[in-house]
Phi, psi and omega in degrees: 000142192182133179249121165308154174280143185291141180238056216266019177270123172247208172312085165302003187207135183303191186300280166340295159322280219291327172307305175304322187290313207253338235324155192268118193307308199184165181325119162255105215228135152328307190272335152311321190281354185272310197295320200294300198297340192268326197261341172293323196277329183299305232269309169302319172293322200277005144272351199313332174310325203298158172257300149274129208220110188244102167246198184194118212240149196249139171088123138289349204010233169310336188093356185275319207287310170280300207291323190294332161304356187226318165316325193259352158320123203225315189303070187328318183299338207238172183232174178205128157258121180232108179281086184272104165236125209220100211286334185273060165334104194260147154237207199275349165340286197293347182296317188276337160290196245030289198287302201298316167290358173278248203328285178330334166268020192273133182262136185281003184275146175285152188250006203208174169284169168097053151008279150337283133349308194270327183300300176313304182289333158310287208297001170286311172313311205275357189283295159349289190286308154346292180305307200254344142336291176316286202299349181261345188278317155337303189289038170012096154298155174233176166254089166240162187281137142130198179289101172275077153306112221212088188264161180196165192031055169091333186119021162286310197220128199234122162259157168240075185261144213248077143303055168201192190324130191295294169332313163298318184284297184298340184280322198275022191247125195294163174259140172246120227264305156332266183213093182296183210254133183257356193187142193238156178251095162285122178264141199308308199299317203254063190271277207301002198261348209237131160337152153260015167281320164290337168295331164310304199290341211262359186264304189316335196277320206267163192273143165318283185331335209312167174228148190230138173221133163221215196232150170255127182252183191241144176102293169327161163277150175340323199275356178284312202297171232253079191291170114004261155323294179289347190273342163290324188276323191264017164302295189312348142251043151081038169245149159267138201244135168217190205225076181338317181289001169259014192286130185182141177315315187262000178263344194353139192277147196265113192276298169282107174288153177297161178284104180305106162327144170283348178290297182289325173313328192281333172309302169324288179309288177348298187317321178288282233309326173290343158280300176322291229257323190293333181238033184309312178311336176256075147343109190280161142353171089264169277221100194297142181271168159263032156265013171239071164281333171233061176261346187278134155259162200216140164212150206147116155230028156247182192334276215305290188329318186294302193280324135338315176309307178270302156343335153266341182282335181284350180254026168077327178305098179304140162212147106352090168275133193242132175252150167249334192292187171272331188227176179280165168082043207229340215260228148293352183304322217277010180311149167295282193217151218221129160270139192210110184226170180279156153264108193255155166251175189275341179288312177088059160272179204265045170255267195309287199318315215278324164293012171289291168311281189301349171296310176301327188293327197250334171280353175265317163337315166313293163321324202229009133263358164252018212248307171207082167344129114327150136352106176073007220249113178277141155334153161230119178293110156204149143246112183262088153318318170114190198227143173225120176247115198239153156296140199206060156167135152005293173327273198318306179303304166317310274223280163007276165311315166225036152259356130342303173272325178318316195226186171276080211257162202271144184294350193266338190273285176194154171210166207284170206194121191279163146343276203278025177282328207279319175313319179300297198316330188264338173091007195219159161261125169249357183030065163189142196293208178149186200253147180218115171281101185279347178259004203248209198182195150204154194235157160258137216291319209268336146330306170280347162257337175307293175319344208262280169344268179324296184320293218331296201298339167302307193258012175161155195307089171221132201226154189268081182252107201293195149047048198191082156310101168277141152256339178201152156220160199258111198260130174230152176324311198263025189141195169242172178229155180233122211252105115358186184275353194195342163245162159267143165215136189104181037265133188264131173303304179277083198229088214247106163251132188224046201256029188055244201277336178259007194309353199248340187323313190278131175307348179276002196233342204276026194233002167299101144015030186218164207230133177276135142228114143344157179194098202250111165275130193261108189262115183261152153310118162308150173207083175075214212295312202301324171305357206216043185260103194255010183213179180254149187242143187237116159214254178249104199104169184224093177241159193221171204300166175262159198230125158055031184076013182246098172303151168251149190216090197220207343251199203234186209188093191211118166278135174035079168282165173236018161184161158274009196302163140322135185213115181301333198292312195266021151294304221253015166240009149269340184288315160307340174274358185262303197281325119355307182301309197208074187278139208030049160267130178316342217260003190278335154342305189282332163292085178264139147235022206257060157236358179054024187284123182203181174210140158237172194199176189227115148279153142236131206248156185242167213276339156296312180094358153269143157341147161270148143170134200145210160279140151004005223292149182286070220279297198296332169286331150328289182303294176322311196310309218288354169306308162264026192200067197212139178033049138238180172316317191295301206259001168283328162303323184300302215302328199281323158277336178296119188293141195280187202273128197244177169248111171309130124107349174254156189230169193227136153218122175182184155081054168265017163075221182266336185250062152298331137003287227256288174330307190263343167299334180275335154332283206271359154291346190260340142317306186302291176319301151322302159325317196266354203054037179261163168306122184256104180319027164218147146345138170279000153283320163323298183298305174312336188283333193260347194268148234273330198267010208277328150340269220292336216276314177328314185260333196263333162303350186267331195064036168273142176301162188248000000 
């Protein structure tokens, strides 16, 4: 089941706005989009070994310069990461003006002879760039601050867009000593616009060799054009600068940097080596070789496992899942349906960005396992319907208001919503205003790892072992083993527990900071008014449209349960939280429960509400360290230059609470990313926030008792 998305935002800011914001790069011209295509593909050549290829471009400008980067890809064998930073946050409306008047102004006159020809080919061109225009618009980019992951063709080509503050952006991002940025695209409008503290970072970022190229236009203002001056500053942190528009048989653009002075090479390092020691304490991944490709193990059989699973198969990386159940989905994963919106805060701190981000991320996840199934390939029951999120006591209303108020939030995120607007959008009367996430929806959890599974197993050696109960793993010189009650398994380079409701099980893990809370969801009959309920409602409780003739109506919120059983009392207290929520609306009439049908399941969740994910900590080695290292001056710097102490070679994905939706695919892409030595879509505050060891590291960087 699937729905177009409510699209009720429209273009804030006119033709003109966006023209000024966004400006058109250079002639968009046959023969600019020739030159532009000539100098990408030299650029494509001179990399052609990589199994990755990470470039990186400053300015959106018009949108012609990425589609064209992604048209000239030809190297089936090879992937392209293209890191798009755009001091302006667009969404996909405004995007869409944008390309259509660029293409549309691509002029069909020929610049060289053979007439004919070059007009069939521009008109090839624009059909091309077109086509992919649509498919990137599809994935609804939004305007939001931070990092947009925007994967297409399997995990061949990842865009990245990047939004704020240029200087912000390029700062907050770790060097990836693998696969650094090998060549940057400076667009004319932002040359004079970028810091020479940013021209460091974008050197910290970069592969030594790397090279910058940018285009000198005509028309434009001076401060566009291709200085002196800016080709001195960005000498002056170890770049060869070059011009597209000199692309020509006796000009070739220059592709190979020159051999860089140790002076500037040391600069480069120094930038890392000074990120490395400011975040020594959060232990990165390490780094799969390629003589371990199907050395990982995964134990898991929900949302996280899976999607780790395909996240690594899109990288070419093979893994092993160990299930204890008969199907996947079984644990919290196994819900009919699950709502999936961002969690905003009134600050829009980096708990909201990151569910901002990762909400769009599992919602385009969605888009591109259902857009065109395989063979045998399950399906995911889902609708993005939109999410109304309302107040159901005094508190909850403050509480509302001013994450309402709080920020500008882009209307694609959410926006305020009157009494009768909210009545229109639910098909019901709730006669109370609220907030409404138009993009979001609900989807089903066990649909979506089963589906996720199935890609993984398409695109590279990944394999299922249900019914395969782990009870202990092992740390050994060649790996780890994982044992059962009668097999052995491994030794795994690699062992990533994504094991939900059992994450504490294992003695290397049972020392985590996470909390089992029960959730018993209740499933009513569509009926009468209640059946013609068209979006999901979030208040005290949750209900959401019906699937297969069923509302799901929950949960129950119960810590360190001591069974799972059924339990009537929190049947009939998810039904009171729907009447508290909406009090005397006829249609609450309509909610029979008396088949008593529900399923329950345990999530875990952490006191923050971010994810775990990352490495292992080594809990008992902590703890010794902190025997020698506690409450002074003294010892808040070790924690802070030391790396803390980890179990090499094990990870943690898990705790993703209630909004695991939202949450866990980009959590395990960015492990995935990790594992493999790629670039990571989130920030280096962020990454703190989500590893696993940040409990104890919060206090002992504070010089607080543990």
């Amino acid at each position: 089941m699937t729905a177009e998305p409510n699209k009720p935002c429209q273009i804030k800011r006119d033709y003109q706005q966006l023209i000024n914001l966004y400006p058109a790069t250079a002639h968009t011209d046959a023969h600019y989009l020739s030159k532009l295509s000539i100098y990408q593909q030299r650029v494509f050549e001179a990399h052609s070994q990589q199994k990755l290829l990470v470039l990186g471009q400053i300015g959106l400008g018009n949108g012609l310069e990425l589609l064209s980067w992604w048209r000239t890809q030809a190297n089936p064998s090879q992937r392209l990461l293209l890191k798009v930073f755009e001091p302006n946050p667009i969404n996909a409306y405004e995007l869409k003006s944008l390309w259509d008047q660029s293409l549309t102004l691509v002029k069909e006159t020929p610049f060289e002879p053979n007439l004919e020809s070059k007009q069939a080919s521009v008109l090839e061109c624009k059909s091309e760039l077109s086509q992919l225009a649509q498919t990137l618009l599809d994935a609804e980019p939004t305007a939001i601050i931070g990092c947009q992951r925007l994967i297409f063709d399997d995990g061949r080509t990842t865009i990245d867009l990047h939004f704020g503050d240029i200087q912000t952006q390029l700062s907050s991002l770790t060097h990836s000593p693998m696969h650094p940025v090998q060549h940057w695209l400076i667009l004319p409008h932002l040359l004079q616009a970028l810091h020479h503290q940013s021209h460091w970072q974008m050197a910290k970022l970069s592969d030594d060799s790397a090279t910058i190229a940018t285009i000198a236009t005509i028309g434009l203002s001076e401060s566009s054009e291709l200085s002196e001056t800016t080709v001195n500053r960005f000498q002056a942190c170890g770049f060869t600068v070059s011009d597209i528009n000199e692309l020509g048989i006796h000009q070739p653009i220059t592709l190979i940097n020159h051999q860089l002075d140790t002076v500037l090479l040391h600069e480069r390092q120094v930038l890392r080596q000074q990120d490395a020691k400011a975040y020594a304490f959060n232990p990165m991944a390490a780094i799969l070789s390629s003589a371990t490709q199907s050395s990982i193990a995964i134990i898991g059989g929900g949302l996280a496992s899976a999607h780790l699973a395909l996240s690594l198969a899109e990288r070419g990386q093979g893994a092993q899942v160990f299930c204890k159940d008969a199907e996947l989905g079984q644990g919290a994963s196994g819900n009919r349906q699950g709502a999936i919106y961002p969690l905003l805060t009134p600050e829009n701190d980096e708990l909201s960005r990151f569910f901002q981000q990762a909400f769009l991320f599992s919602r385009r996840r969605v888009q591109a396992l259902t857009s065109a199934p395989a063979v045998n390939q399950t399906s995911i029951s889902h609708d993005f319907c939109g999410v109304l999120q309302t107040a159901h006591d005094e508190r909850s209303q403050l509480r509302l208001d001013k994450i309402i108020q709080g920020q500008p939030w882009p209307s694609e995120i959410a926006y305020a919503v009157d009494a009768e607007q909210a009545n229109a959008i639910a098909k019901i009367n709730l006669d109370k205003p609220g907030f409404f996430y138009p993009l979001g929806g609900w989807v089903c959890p066990f649909e979506y790892a089963d589906a996720a599974i199935q890609k993984a197993m398409q695109l590279a050696d990944v394999s299922v072992s249900l019914n395969t109960d782990i009870l202990a793993i092992e740390h050994q010189s060649d790996g780890w083993v994982l044992l059962t009650e009668k097999e052995r398994f491994g030794p795994f380079a690699q062992l990533v527990l994504a094991n939900g409701a059992e994450l504490t099980q294992f003695d290397a893990s049972n020392k985590l900071q996470i909390s089992p809370f029960r959730g018993q969801v209740s499933h009513v009959p569509a009926q009468f008014q209640l059946s013609q309920l068209a979006t999901v409602l979030c208040a005290n409780g949750y209900l959401t449209p019906s699937h297969q003739g069923l509302h799901c109506l929950g949960a129950s919120y119960v810590k360190e349960p001591k069974h799972l059983d059924f339990c009537p009392q929190e049947q009939q207290e998810n039904l009171m939280k729907m009447h508290e929520s909406y009090p005397n609306q006829s249609w609450l009439a309509d909610i029979d429960m008396s088949d008593n049908n529900a399923r329950v399941g345990v999530r875990m969740v952490t006191r923050d509400h971010f994810p775990m994910m990352g490495s292992a900590p080594d809990v008992a080695k902590i703890l010794e360290d902190y025997e020698q290292h506690q409450l002074t001056k003294e010892s808040r710097h070790y924690w802070q230059t030391t790396p803390a102490p980890v179990h090499q070679g094990l990870y943690i994905l898990g705790g993703l609470g209630s909004r695991g939706l939202s949450s866990g695919p980009l959590a395990a892409e960015c492990l995935a990313a990790q594992l493999c030595g790629e670039p990571i879509p989130l920030d280096k505050e962020t990454l703190c926030k989500l590893n696993p060891n940040r409990m104890w590291l919060r206090k002992l960087l504070k010089g607080k008792a543990l």
